[in-house]
N, CA, C and O atoms as a GROMACS GRO file, in nm:
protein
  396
    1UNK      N    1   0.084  -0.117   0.000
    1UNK     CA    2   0.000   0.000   0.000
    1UNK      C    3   0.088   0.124   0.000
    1UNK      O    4   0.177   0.126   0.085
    2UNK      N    5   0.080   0.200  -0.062
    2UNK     CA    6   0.150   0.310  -0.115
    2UNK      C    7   0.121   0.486  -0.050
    2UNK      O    8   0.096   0.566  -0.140
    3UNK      N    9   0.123   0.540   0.083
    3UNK     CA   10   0.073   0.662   0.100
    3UNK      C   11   0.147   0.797  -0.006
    3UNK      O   12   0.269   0.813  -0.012
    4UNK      N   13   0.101   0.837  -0.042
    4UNK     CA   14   0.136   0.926  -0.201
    4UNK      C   15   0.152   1.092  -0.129
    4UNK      O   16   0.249   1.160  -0.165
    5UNK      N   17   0.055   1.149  -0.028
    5UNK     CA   18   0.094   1.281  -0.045
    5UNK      C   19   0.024   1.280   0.162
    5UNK      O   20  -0.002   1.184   0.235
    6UNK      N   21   0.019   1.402   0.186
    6UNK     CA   22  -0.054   1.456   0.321
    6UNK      C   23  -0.186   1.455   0.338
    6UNK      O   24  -0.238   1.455   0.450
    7UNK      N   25  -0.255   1.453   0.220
    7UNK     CA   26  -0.400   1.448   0.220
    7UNK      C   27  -0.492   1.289   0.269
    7UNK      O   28  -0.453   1.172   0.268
    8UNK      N   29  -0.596   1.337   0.300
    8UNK     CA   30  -0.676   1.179   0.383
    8UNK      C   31  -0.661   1.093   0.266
    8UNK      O   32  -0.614   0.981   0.288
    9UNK      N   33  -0.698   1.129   0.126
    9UNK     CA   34  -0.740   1.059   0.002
    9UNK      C   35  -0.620   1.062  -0.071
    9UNK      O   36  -0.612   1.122  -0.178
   10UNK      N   37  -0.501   0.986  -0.007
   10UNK     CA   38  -0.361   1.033  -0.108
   10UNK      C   39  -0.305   0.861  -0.109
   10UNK      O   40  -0.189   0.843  -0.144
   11UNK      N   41  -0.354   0.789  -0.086
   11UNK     CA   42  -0.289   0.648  -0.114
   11UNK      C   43  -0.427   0.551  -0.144
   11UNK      O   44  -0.544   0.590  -0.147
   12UNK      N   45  -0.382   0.427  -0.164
   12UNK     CA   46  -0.421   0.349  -0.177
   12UNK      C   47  -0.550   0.288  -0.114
   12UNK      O   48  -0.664   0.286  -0.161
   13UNK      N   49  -0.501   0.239   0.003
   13UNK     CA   50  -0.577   0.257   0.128
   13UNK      C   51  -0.714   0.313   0.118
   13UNK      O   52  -0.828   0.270   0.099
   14UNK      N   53  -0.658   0.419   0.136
   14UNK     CA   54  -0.786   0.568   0.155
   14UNK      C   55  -0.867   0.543   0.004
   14UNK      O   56  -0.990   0.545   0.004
   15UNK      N   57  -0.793   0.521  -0.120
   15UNK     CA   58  -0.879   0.551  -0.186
   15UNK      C   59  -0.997   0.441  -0.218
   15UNK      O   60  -1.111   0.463  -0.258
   16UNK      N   61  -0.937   0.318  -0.189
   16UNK     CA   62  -1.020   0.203  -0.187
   16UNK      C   63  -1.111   0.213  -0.072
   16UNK      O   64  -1.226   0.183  -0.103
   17UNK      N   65  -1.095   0.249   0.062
   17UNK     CA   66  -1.166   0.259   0.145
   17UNK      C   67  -1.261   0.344   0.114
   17UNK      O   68  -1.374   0.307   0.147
   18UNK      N   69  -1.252   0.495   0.036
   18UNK     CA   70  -1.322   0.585   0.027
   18UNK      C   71  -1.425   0.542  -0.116
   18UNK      O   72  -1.541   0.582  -0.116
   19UNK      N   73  -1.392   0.489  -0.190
   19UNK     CA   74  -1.469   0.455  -0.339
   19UNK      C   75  -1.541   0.337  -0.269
   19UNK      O   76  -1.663   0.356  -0.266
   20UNK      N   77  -1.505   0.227  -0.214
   20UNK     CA   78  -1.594   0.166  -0.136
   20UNK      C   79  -1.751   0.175  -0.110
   20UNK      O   80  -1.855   0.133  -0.160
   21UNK      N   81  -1.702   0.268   0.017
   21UNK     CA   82  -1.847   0.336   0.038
   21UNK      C   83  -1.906   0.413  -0.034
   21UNK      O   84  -2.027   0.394  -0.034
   22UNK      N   85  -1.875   0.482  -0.087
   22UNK     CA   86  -1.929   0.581  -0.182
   22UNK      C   87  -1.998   0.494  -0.344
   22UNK      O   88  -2.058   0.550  -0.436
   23UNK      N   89  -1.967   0.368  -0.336
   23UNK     CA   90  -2.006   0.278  -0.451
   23UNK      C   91  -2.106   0.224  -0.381
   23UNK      O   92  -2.215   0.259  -0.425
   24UNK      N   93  -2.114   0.126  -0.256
   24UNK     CA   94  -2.222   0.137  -0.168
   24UNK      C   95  -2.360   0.253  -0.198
   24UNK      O   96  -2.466   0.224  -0.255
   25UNK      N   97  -2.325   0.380  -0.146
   25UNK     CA   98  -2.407   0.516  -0.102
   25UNK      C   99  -2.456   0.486  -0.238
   25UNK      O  100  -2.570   0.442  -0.253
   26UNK      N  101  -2.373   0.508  -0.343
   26UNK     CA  102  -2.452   0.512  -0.516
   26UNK      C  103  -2.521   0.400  -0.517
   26UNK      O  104  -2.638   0.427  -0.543
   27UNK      N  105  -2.502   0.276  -0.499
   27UNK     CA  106  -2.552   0.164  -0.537
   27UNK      C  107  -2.729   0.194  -0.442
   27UNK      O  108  -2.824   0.124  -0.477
   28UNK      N  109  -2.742   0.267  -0.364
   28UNK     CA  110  -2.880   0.264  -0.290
   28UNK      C  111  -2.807   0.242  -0.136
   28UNK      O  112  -2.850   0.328  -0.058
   29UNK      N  113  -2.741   0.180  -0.094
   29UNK     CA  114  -2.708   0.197   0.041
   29UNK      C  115  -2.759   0.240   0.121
   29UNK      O  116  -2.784   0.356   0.086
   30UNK      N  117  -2.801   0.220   0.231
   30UNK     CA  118  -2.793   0.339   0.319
   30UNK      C  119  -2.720   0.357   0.466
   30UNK      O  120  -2.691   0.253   0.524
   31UNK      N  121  -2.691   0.473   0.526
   31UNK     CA  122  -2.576   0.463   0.582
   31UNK      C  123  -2.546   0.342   0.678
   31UNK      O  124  -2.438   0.286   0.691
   32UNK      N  125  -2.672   0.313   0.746
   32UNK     CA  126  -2.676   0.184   0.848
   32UNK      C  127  -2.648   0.087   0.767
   32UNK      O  128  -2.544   0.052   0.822
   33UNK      N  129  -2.664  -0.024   0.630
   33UNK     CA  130  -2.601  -0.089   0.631
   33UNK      C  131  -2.451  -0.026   0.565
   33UNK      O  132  -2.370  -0.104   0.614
   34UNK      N  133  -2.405   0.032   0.514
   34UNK     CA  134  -2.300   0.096   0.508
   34UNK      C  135  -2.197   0.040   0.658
   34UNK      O  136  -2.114  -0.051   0.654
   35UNK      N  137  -2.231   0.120   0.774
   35UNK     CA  138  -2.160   0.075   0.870
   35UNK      C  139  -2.136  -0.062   0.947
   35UNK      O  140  -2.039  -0.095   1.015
   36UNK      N  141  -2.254  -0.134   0.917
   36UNK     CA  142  -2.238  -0.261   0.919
   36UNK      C  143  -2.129  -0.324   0.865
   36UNK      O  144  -2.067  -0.401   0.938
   37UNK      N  145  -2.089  -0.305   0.742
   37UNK     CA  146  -2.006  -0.312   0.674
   37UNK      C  147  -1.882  -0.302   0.767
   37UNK      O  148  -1.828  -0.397   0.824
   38UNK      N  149  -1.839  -0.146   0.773
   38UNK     CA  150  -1.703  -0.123   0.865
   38UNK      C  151  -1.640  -0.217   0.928
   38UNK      O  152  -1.544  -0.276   0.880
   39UNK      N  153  -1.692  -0.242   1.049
   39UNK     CA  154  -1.628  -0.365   1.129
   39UNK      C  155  -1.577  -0.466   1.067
   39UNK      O  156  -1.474  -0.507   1.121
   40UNK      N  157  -1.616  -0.533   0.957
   40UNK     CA  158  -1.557  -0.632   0.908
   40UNK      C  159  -1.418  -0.566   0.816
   40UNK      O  160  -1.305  -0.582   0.864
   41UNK      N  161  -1.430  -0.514   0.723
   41UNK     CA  162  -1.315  -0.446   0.691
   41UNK      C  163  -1.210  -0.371   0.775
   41UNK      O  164  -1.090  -0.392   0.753
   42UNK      N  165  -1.250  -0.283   0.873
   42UNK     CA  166  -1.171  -0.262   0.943
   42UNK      C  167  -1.079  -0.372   0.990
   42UNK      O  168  -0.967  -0.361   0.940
   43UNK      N  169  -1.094  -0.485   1.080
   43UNK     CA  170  -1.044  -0.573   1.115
   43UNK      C  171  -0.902  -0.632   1.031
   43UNK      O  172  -0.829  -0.728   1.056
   44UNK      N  173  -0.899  -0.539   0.933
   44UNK     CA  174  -0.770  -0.617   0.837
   44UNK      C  175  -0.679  -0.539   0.813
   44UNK      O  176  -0.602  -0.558   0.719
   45UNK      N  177  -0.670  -0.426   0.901
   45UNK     CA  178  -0.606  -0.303   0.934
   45UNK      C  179  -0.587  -0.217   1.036
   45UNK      O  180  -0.606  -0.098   1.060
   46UNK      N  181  -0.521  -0.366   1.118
   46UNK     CA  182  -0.466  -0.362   1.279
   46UNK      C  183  -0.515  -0.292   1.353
   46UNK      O  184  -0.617  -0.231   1.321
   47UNK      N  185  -0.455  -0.276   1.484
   47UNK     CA  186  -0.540  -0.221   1.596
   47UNK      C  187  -0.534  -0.059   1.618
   47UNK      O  188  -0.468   0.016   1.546
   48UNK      N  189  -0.579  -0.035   1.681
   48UNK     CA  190  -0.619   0.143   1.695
   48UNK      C  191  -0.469   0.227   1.683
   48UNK      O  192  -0.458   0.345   1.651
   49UNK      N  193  -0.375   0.148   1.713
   49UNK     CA  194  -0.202   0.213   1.696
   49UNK      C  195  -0.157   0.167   1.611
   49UNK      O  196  -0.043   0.126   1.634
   50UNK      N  197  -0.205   0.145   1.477
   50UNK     CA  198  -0.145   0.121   1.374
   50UNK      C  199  -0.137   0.209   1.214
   50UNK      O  200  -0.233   0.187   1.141
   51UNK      N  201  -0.077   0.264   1.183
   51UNK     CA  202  -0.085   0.374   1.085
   51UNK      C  203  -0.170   0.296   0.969
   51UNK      O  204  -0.242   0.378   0.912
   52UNK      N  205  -0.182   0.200   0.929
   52UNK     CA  206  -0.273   0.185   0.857
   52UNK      C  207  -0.435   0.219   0.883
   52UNK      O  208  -0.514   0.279   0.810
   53UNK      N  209  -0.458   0.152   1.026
   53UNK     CA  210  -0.567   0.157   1.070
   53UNK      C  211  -0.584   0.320   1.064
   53UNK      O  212  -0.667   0.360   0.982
   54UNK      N  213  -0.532   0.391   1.122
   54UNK     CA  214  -0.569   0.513   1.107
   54UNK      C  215  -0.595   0.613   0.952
   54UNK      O  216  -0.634   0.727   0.927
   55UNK      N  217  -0.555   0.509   0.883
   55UNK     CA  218  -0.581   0.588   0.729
   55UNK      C  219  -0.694   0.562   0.734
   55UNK      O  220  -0.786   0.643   0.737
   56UNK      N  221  -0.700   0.448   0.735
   56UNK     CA  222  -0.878   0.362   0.743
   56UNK      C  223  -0.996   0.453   0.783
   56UNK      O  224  -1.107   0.470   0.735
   57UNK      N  225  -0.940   0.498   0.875
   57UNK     CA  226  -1.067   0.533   0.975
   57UNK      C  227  -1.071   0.693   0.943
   57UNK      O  228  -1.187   0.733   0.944
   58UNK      N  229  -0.958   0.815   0.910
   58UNK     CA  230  -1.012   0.895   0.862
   58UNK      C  231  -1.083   0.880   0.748
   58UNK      O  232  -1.193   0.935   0.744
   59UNK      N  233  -1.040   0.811   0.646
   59UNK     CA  234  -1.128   0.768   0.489
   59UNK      C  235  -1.226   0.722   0.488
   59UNK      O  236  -1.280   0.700   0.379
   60UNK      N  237  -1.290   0.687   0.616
   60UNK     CA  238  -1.422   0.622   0.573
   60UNK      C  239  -1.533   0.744   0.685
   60UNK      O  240  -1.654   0.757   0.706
   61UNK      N  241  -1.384   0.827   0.742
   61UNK     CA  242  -1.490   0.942   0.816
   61UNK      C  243  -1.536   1.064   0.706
   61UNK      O  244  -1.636   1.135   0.701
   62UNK      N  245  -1.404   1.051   0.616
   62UNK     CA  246  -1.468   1.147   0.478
   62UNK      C  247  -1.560   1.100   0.394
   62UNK      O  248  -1.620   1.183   0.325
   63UNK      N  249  -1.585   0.981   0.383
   63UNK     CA  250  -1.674   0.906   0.300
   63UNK      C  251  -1.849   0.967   0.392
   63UNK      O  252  -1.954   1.009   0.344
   64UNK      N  253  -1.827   0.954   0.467
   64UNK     CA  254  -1.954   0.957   0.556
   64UNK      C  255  -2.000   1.122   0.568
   64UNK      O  256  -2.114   1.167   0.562
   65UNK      N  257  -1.866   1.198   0.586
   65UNK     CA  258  -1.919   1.356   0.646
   65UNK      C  259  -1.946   1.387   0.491
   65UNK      O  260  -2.043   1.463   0.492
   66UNK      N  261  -1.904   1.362   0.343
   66UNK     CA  262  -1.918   1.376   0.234
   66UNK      C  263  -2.039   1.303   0.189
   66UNK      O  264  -2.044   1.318   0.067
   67UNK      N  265  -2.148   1.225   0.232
   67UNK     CA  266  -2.283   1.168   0.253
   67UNK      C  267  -2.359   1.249   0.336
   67UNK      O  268  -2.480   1.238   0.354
   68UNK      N  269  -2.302   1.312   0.373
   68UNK     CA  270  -2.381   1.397   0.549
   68UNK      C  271  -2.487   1.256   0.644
   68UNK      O  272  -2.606   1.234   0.669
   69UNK      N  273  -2.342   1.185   0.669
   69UNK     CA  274  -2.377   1.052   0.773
   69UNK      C  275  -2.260   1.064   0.916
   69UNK      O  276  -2.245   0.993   1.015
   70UNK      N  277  -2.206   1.166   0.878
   70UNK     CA  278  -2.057   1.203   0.990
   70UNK      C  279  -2.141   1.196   1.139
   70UNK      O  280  -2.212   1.292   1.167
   71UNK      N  281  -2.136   1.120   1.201
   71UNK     CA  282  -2.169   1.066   1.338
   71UNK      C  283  -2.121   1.167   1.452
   71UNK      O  284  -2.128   1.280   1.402
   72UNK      N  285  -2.074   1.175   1.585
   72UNK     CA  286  -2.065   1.246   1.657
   72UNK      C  287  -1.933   1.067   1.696
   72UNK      O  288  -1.820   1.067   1.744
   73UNK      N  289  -2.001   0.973   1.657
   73UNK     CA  290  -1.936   0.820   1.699
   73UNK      C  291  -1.810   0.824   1.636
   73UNK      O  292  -1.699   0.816   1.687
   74UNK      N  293  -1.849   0.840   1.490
   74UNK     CA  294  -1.716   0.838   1.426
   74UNK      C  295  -1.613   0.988   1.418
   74UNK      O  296  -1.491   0.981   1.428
   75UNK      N  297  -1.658   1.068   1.407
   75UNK     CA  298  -1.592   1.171   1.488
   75UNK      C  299  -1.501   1.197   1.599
   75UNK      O  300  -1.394   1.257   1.602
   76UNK      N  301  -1.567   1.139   1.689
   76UNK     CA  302  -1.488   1.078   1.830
   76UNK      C  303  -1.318   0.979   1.771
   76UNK      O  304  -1.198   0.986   1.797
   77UNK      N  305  -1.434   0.874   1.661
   77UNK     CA  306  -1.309   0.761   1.651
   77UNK      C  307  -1.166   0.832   1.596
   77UNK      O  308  -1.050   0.811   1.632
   78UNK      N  309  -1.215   0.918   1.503
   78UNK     CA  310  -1.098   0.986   1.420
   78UNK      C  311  -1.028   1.093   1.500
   78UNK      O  312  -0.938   1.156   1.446
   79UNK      N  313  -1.075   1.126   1.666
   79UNK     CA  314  -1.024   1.203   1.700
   79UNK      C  315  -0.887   1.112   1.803
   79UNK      O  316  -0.767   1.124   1.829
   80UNK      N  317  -0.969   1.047   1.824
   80UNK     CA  318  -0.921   0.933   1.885
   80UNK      C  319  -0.765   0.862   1.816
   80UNK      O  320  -0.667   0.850   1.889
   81UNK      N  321  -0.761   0.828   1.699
   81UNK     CA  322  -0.691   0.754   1.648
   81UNK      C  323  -0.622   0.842   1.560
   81UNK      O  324  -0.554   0.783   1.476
   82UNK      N  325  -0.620   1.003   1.553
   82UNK     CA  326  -0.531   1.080   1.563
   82UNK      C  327  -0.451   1.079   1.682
   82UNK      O  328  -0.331   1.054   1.671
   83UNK      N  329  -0.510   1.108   1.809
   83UNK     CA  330  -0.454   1.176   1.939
   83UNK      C  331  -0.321   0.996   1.924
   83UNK      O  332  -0.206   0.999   1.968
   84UNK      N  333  -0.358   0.919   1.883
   84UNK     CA  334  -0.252   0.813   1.881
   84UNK      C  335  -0.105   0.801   1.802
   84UNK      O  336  -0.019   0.715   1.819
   85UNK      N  337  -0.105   0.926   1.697
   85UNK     CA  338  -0.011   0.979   1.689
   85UNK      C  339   0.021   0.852   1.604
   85UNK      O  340   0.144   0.856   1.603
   86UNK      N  341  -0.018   0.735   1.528
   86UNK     CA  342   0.063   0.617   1.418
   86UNK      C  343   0.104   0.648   1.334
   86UNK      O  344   0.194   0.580   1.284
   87UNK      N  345   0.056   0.771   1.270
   87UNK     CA  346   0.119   0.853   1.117
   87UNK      C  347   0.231   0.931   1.162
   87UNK      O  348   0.312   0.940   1.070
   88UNK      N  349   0.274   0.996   1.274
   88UNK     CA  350   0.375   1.089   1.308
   88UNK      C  351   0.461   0.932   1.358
   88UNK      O  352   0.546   0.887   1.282
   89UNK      N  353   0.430   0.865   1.480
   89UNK     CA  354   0.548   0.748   1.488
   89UNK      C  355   0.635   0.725   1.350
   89UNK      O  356   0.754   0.753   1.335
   90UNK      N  357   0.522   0.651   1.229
   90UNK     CA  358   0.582   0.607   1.113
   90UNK      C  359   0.689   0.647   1.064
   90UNK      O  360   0.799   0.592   1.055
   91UNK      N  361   0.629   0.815   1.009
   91UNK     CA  362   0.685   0.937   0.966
   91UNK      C  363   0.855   1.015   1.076
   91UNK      O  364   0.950   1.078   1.030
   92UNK      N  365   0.838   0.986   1.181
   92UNK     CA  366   0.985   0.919   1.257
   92UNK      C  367   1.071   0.875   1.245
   92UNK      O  368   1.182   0.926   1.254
   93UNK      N  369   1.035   0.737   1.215
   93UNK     CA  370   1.113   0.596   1.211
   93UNK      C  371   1.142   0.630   1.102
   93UNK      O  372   1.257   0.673   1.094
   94UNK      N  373   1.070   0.630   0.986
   94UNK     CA  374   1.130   0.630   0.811
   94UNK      C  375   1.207   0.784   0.826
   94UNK      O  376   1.300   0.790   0.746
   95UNK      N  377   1.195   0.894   0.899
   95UNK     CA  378   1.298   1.003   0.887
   95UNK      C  379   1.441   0.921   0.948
   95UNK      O  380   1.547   0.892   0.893
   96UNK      N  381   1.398   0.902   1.061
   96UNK     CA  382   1.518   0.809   1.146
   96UNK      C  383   1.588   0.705   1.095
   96UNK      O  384   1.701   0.672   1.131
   97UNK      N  385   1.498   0.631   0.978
   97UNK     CA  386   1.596   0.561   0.908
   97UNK      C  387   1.703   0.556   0.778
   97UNK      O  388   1.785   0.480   0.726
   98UNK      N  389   1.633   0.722   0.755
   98UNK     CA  390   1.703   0.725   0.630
   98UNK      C  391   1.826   0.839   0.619
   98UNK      O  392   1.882   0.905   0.531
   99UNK      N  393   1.833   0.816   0.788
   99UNK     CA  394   1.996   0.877   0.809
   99UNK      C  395   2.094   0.799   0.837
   99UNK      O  396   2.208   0.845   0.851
   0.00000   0.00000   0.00000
């Protein structure tokens, strides 16, 4: 999986996560089974301290606030799994390693 730039929608990840739902929402969806959905996908993109997981979970919070389905729940989650700091760790280690 490839992160490409700073933006939520700049890799791989994000963009599959984000066309996802949004193919869902088009297809008739609606947001409840939409989130049904989540949990199972999530699960394949480690636990709450993992920089993947956290791409995850902002991309599917833009998918939703871009539906006007943005929760107060998932809101929380993305605030959450920022304050965990897995994209700045990463972004560390790969500075740290490429000295």
């Amino acid at each position: 999986m490839a992160t490409d730039g700073v933006k939520i929608i700049d890799g791989d990840l994000a963009h599959d996560t984000y066309e996802y739902i949004m193919e869902l929402y088009d297809n008739g969806a609606s947001a409840e089974i939409i989130k049904k959905e989540i949990p199972f996908i999530k699960e394949d993109y480690g636990d709450e301290t993992d920089f993947y997981h956290e791409i995850f979970v902002t991309a599917y919070a833009l998918a939703f606030w871009e539906i006007g389905e943005l929760t107060d729940e998932i809101l929380n989650e993305v605030k959450r799994v920022i304050e965990l700091k897995a994209g700045v760790k990463k972004l560390e280690i790969e500075k740290n390693t490429e000295l």
